[in-house]
C-alpha positions as CSV (number, residue, x, y, z in Angstrom):
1,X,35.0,2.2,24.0
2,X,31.5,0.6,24.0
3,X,29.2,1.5,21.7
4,X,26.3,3.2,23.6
5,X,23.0,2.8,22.2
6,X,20.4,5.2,22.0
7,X,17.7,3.7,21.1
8,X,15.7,3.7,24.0
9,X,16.7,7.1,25.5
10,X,14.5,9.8,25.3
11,X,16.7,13.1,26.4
12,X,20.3,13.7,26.3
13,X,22.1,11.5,24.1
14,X,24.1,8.8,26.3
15,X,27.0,10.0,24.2
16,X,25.9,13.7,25.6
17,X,25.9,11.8,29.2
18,X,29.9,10.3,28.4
19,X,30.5,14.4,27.8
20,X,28.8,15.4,30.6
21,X,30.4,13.0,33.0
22,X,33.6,13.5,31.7
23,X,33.5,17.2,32.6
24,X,32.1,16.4,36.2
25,X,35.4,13.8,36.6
26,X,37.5,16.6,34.8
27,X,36.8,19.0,38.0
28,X,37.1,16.3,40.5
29,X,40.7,15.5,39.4
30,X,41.8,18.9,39.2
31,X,40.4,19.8,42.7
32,X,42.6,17.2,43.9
33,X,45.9,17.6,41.3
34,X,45.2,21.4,39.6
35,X,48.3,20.4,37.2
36,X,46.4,18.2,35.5
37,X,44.3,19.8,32.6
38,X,42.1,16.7,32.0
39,X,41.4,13.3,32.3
40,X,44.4,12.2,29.9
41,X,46.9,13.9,31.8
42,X,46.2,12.5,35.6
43,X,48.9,12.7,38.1
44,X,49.9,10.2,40.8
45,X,46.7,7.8,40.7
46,X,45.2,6.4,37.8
47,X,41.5,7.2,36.3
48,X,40.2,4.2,37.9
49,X,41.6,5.1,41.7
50,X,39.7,9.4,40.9
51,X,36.8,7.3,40.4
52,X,36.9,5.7,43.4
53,X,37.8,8.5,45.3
54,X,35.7,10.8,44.2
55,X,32.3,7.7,44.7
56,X,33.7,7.9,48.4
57,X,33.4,11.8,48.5
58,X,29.8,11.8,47.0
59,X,29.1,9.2,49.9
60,X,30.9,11.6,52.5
61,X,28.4,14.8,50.9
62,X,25.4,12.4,51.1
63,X,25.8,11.6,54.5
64,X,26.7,15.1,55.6
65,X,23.2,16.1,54.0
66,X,21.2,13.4,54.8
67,X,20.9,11.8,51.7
68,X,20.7,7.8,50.8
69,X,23.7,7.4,48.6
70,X,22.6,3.5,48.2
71,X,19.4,4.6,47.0
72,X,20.5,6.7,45.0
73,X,23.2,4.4,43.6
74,X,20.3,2.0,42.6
75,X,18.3,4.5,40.9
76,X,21.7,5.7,39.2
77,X,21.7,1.8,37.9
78,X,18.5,1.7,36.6
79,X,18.9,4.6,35.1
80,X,22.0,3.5,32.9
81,X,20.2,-0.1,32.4
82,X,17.4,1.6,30.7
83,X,19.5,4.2,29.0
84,X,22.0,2.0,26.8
85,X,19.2,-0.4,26.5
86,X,19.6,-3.2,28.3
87,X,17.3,-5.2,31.1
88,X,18.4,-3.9,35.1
């Protein structure tokens, strides 16, 4: 895994971020598979195909309440550019 830097963050720590993302992904994969108990122990699609699916469900919720996913996803970017330290 990367080494995330944290020298430019003011806030959570980006390692704090990795933990709080990894809970988020944790609930998304066992709303779809409730055998699995974490992100290790994925069933039937791999922890790169939950990603995807659960970026398409955030774009299904964002359209259903009127929000600009792309925007957002831009923002998201700039976010994590400024965060580990690097230019956008």
């Amino acid at each position: 895994m990367p080494t995330l830097s944290d020298s430019h963050v003011v806030g959570p720590s980006n390692l704090e971020r990795v933990r709080d993302a990894e809970k988020a992904m944790t609930a998304f994969v066992k709303a779809k598979e409730p055998r699995a108990s974490d992100l290790d122990s994925v069933i039937g699609q791999t922890i790169q195909e939950y990603l995807v699916d659960m970026l398409a469900d955030l774009r299904h919720l964002a359209q259903h309440r009127g929000l600009d996913f792309d925007q957002a996803d831009r923002l998201a970017r700039g976010h994590f550019h400024a965060e580990v330290g690097e230019g956008s």
